[in-house]
PyMOL commands that place a pseudoatom at each C-alpha (Angstrom):
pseudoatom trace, name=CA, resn=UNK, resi=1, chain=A, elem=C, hetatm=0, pos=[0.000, 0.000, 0.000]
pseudoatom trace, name=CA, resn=UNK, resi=2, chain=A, elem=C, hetatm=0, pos=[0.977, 3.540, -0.803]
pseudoatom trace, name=CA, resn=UNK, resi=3, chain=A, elem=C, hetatm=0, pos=[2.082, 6.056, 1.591]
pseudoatom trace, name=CA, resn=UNK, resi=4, chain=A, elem=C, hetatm=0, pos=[-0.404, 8.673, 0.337]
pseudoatom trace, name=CA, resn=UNK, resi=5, chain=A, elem=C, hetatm=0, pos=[-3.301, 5.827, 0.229]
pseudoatom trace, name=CA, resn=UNK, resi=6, chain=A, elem=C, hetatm=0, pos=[-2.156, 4.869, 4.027]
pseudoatom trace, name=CA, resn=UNK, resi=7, chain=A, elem=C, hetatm=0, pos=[-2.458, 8.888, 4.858]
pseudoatom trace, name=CA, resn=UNK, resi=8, chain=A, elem=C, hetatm=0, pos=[-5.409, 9.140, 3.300]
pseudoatom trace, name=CA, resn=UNK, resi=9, chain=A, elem=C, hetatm=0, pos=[-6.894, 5.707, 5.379]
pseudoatom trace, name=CA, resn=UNK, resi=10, chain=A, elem=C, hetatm=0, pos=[-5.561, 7.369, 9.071]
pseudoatom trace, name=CA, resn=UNK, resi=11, chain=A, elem=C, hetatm=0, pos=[-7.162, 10.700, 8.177]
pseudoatom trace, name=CA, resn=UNK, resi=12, chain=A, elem=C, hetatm=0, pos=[-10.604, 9.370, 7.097]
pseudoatom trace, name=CA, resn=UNK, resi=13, chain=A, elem=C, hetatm=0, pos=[-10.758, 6.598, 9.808]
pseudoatom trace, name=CA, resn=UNK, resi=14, chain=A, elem=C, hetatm=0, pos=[-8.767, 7.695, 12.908]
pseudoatom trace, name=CA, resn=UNK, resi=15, chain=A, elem=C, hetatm=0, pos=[-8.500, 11.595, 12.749]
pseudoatom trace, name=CA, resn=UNK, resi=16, chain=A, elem=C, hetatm=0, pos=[-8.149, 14.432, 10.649]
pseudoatom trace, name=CA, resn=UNK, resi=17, chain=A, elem=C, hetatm=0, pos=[-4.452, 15.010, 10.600]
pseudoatom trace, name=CA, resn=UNK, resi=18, chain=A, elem=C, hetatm=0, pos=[-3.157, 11.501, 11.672]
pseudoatom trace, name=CA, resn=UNK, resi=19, chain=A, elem=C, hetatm=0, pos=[-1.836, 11.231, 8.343]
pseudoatom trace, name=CA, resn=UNK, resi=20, chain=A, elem=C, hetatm=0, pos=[0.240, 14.200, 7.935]
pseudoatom trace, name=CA, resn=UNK, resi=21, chain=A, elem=C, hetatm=0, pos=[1.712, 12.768, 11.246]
pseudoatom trace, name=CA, resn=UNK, resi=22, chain=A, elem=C, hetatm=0, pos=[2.504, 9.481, 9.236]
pseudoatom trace, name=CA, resn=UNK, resi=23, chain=A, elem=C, hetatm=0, pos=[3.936, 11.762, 6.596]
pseudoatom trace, name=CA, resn=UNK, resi=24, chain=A, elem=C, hetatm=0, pos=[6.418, 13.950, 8.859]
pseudoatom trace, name=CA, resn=UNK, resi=25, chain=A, elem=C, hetatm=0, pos=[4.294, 17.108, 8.584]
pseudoatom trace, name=CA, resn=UNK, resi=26, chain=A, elem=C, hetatm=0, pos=[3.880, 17.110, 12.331]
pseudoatom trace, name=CA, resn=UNK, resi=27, chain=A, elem=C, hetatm=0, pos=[2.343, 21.230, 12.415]
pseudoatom trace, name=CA, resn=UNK, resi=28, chain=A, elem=C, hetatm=0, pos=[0.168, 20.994, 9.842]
pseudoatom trace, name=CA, resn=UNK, resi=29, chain=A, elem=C, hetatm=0, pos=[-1.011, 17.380, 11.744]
pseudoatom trace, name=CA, resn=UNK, resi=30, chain=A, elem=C, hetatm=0, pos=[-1.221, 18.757, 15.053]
pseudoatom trace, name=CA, resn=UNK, resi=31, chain=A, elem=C, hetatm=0, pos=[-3.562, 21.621, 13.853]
pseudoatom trace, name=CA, resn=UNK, resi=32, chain=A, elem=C, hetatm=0, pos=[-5.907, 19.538, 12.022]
pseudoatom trace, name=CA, resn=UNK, resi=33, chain=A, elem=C, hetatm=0, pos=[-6.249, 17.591, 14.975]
pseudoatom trace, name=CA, resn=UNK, resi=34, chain=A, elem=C, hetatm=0, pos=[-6.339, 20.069, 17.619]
pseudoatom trace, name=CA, resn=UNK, resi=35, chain=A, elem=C, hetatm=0, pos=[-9.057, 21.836, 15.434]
pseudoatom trace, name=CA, resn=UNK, resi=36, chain=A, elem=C, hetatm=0, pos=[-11.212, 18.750, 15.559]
pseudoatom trace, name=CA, resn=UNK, resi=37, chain=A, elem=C, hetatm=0, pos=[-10.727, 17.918, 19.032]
pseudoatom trace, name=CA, resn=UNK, resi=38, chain=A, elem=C, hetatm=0, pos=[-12.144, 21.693, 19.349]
pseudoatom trace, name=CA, resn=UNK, resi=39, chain=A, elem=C, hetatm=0, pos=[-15.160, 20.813, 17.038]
pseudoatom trace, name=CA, resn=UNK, resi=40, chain=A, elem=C, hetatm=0, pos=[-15.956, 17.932, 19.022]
pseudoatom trace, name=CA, resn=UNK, resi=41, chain=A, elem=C, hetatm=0, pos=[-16.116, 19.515, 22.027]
pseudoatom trace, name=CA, resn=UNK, resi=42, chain=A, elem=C, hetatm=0, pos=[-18.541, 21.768, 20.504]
pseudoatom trace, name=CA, resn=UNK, resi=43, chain=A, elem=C, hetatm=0, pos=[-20.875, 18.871, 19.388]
pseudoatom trace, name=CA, resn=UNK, resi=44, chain=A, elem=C, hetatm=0, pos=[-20.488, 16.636, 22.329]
pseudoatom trace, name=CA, resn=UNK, resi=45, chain=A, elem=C, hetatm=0, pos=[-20.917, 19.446, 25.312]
pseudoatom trace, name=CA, resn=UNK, resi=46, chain=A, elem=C, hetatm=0, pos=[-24.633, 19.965, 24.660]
pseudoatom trace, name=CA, resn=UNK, resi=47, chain=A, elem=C, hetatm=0, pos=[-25.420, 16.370, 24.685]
pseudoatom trace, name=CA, resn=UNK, resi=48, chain=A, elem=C, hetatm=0, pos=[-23.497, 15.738, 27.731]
pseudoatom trace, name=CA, resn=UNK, resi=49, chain=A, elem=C, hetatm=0, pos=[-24.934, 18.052, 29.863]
pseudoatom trace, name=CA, resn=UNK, resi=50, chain=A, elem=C, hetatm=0, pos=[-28.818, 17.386, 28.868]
pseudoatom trace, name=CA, resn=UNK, resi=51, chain=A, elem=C, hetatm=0, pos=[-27.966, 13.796, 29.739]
pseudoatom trace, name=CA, resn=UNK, resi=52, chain=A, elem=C, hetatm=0, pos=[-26.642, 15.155, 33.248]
pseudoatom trace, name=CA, resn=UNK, resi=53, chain=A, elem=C, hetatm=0, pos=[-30.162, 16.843, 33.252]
pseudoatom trace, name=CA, resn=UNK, resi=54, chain=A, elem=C, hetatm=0, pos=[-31.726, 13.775, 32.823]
pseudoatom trace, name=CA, resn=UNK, resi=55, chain=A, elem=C, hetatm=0, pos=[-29.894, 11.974, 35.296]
pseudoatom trace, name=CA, resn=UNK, resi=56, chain=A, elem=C, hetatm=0, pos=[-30.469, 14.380, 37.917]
pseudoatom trace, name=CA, resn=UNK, resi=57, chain=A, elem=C, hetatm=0, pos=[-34.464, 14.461, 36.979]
pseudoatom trace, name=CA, resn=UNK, resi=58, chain=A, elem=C, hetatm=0, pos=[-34.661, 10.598, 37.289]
pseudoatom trace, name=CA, resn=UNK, resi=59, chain=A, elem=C, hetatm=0, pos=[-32.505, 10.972, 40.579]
pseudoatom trace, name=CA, resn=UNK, resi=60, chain=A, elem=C, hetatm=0, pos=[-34.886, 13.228, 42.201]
pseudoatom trace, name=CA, resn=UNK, resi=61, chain=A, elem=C, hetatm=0, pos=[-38.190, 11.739, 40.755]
pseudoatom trace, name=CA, resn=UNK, resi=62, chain=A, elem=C, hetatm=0, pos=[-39.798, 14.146, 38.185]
pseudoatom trace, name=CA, resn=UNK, resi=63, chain=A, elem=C, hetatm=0, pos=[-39.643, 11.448, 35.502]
pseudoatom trace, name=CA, resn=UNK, resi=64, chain=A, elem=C, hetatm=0, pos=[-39.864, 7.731, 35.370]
pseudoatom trace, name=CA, resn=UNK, resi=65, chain=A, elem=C, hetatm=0, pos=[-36.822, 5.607, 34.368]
pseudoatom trace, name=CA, resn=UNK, resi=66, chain=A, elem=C, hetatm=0, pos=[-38.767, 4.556, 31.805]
pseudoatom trace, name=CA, resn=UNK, resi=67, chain=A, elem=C, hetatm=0, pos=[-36.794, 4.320, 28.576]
pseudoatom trace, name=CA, resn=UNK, resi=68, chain=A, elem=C, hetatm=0, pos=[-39.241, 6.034, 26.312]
pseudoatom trace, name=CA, resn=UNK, resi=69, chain=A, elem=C, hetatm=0, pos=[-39.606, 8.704, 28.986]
pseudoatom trace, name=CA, resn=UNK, resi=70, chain=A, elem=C, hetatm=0, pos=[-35.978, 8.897, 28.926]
pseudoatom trace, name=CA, resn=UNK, resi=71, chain=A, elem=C, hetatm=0, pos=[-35.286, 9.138, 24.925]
pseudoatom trace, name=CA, resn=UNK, resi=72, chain=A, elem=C, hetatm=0, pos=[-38.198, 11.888, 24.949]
pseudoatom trace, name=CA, resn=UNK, resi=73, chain=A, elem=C, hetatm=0, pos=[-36.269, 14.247, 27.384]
pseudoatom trace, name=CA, resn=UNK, resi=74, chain=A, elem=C, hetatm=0, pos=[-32.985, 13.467, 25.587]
pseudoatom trace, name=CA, resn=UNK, resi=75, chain=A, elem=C, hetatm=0, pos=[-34.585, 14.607, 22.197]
pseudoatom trace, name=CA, resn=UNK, resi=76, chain=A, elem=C, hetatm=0, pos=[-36.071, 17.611, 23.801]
pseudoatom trace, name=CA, resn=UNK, resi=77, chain=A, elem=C, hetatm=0, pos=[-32.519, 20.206, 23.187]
pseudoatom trace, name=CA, resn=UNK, resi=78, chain=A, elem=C, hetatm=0, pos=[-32.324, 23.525, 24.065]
pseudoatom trace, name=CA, resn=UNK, resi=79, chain=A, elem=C, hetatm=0, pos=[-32.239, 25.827, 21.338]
pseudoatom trace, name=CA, resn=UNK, resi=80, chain=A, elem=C, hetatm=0, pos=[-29.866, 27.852, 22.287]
pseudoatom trace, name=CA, resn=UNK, resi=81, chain=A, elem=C, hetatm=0, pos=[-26.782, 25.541, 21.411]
pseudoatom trace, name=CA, resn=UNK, resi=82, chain=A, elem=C, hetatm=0, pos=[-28.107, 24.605, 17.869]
pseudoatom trace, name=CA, resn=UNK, resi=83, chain=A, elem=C, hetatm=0, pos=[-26.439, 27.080, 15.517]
pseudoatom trace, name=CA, resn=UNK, resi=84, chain=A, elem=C, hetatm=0, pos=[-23.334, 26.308, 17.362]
pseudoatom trace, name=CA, resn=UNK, resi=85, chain=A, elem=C, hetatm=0, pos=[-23.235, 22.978, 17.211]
pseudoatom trace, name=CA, resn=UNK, resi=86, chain=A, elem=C, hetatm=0, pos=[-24.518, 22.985, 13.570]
pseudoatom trace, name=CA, resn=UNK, resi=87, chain=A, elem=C, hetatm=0, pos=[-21.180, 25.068, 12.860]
pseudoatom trace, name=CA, resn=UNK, resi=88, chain=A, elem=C, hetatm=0, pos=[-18.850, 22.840, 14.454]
pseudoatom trace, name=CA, resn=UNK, resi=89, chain=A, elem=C, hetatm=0, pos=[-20.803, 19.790, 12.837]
pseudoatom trace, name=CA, resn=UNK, resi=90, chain=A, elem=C, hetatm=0, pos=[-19.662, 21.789, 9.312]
pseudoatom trace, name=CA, resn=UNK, resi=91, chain=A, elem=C, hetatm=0, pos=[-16.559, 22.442, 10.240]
pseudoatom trace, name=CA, resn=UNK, resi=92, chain=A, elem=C, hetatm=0, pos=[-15.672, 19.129, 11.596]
pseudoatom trace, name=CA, resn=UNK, resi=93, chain=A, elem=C, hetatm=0, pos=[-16.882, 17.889, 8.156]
pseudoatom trace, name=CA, resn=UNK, resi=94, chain=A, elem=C, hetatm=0, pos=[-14.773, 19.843, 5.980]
pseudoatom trace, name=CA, resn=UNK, resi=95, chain=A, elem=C, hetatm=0, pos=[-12.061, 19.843, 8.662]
pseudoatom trace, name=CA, resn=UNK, resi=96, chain=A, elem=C, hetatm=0, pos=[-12.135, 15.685, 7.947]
pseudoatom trace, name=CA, resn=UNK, resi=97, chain=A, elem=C, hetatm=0, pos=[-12.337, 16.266, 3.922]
pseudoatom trace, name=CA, resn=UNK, resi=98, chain=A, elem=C, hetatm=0, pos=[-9.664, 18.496, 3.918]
pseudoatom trace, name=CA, resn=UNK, resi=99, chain=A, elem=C, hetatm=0, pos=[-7.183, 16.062, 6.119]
pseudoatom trace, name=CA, resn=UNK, resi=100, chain=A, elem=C, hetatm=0, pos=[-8.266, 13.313, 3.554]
pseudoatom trace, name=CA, resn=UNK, resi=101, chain=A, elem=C, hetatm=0, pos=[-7.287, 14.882, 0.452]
pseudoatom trace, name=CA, resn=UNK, resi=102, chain=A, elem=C, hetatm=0, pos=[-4.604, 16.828, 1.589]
pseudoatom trace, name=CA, resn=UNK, resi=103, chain=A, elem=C, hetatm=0, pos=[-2.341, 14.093, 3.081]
pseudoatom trace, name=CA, resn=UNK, resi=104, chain=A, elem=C, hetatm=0, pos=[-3.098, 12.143, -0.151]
pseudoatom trace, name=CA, resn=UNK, resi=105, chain=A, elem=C, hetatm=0, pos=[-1.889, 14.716, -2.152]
pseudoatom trace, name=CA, resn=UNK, resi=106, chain=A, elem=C, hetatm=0, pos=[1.079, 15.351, -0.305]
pseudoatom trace, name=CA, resn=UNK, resi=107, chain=A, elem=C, hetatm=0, pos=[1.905, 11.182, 0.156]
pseudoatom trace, name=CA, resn=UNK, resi=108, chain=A, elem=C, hetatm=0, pos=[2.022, 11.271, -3.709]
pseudoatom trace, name=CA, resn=UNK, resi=109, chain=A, elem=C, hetatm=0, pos=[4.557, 13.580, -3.633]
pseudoatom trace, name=CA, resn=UNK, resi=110, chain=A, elem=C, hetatm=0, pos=[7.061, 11.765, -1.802]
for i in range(1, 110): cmd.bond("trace and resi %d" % i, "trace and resi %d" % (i + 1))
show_as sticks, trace
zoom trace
């Protein structure tokens, strides 16, 4: 297997930026993965803390442990957070495309 084609795999299944680590372009690597550690954050923080919510409902006794109960309060997001997390879910995205092709292109070079 290539070089670029193995660049290409560790960027589109581990993380964006894995495979300029694999190619010695440690900086540009580093940044594509510290920006999608950032854009995870961003998604993952809202979900986190409604499921604390939840948790602390159940523990106090305003809703069943029922699991329907419990998927309809999870589904219930504050609104607040969406256009956020929809631009972090974008950026992530083209964050990830970007890694992809860009390692590729540079693994053919060498």
């Amino acid at each position: 297997m290539s070089k670029s084609v193995k660049a290409a795999l560790l960027s589109a299944f581990v993380i964006p930026g894995a495979g300029h680590i694999l190619l010695k372009r440690t900086m540009t690597g580093i940044t594509l993965i510290a920006a999608s550690v950032v854009a995870l954050y961003i998604i993952l923080l809202p979900i986190i803390e409604r499921a604390q919510q939840v948790v602390e409902q159940i523990k106090a006794g305003y809703i069943s442990s029922k699991d329907y109960e419990v998927i309809g309060m999870m589904m219930a997001q504050p609104a607040d957070s969406d256009s956020l997390v929809r631009i972090a879910t974008i950026a992530l995205a083209v964050i990830w495309i970007i890694g992809i092709g860009h390692s590729y292109l540079l693994g053919r070079e060498e």
